[in-house]
C-alpha positions as CSV (number, residue, x, y, z in Angstrom):
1,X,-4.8,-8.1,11.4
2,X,-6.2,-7.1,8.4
3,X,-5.7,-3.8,7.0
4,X,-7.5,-2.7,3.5
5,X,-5.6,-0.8,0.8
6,X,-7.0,1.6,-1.8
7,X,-5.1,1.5,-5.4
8,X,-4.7,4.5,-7.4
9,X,-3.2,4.8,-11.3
10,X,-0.6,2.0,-12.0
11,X,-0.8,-0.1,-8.9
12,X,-4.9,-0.6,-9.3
13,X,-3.7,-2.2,-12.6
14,X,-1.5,-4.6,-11.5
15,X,-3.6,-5.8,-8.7
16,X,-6.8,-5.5,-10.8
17,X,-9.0,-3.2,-8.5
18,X,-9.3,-0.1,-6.7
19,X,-9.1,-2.1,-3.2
20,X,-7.5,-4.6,-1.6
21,X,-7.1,-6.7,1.6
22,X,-4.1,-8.3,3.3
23,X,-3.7,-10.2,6.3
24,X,-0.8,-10.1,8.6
25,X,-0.5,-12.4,11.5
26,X,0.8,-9.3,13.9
27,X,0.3,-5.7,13.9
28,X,2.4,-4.0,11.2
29,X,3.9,-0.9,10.2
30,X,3.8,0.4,6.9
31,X,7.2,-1.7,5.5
32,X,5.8,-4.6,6.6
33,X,2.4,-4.0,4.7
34,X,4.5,-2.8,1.7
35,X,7.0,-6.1,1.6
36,X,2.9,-8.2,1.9
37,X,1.9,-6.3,-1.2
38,X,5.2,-6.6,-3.3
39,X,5.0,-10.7,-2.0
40,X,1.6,-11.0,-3.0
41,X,2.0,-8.4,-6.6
42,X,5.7,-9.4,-7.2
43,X,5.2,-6.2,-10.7
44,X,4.5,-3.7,-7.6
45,X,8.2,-4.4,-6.4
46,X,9.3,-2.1,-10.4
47,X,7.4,1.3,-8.9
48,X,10.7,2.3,-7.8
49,X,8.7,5.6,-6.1
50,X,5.9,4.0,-4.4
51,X,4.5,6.3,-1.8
52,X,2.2,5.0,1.0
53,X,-1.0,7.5,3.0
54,X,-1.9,6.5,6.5
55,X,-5.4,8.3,7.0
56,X,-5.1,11.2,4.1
57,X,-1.5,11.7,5.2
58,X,2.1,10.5,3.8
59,X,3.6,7.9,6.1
60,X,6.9,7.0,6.7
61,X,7.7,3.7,6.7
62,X,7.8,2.5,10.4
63,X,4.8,4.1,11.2
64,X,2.5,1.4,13.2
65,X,-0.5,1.2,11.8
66,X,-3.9,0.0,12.9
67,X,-6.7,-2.0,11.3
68,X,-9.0,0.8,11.0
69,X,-6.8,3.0,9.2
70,X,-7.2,3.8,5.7
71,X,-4.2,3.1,3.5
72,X,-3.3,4.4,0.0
73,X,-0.9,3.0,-2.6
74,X,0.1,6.6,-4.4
75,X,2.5,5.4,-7.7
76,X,4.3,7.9,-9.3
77,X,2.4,11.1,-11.0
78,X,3.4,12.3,-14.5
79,X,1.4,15.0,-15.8
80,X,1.9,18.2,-18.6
């Protein structure tokens, strides 16, 4: 399945653009996606507080997800 992946801040950086697309051969949750992302963007794997949305909504990480979902990467927020 393929399953498309909207960057935000620090994470569009290292994968150089605001979208991405992986392919898994099964359907996955949202560890499995992660682990993909951190194979593929090996600097992804030093966001030690990486948060992934499943359809505008925080996901835990064995939440099954489906190719028409839409997925955010949300990196850590500093701000003043």
């Amino acid at each position: 399945m393929k399953y498309k992946i909207n960057l935000f801040g620090i994470t569009k950086d290292i994968v150089g653009s605001n979208i991405t697309e992986i392919e898994i051969s099964q359907t996955a949750d949202v560890q499995a996606v992660l682990r993909e992302l951190k194979n593929n963007y090996p600097k992804l794997k030093d966001i030690k507080s990486l948060l992934v949305a499943v359809n505008s909504e925080y996901a835990e990480s064995d939440l099954v997800l489906s190719e028409n979902d839409e997925i955010a990467l949300i990196p850590p927020v500093s701000g003043g």
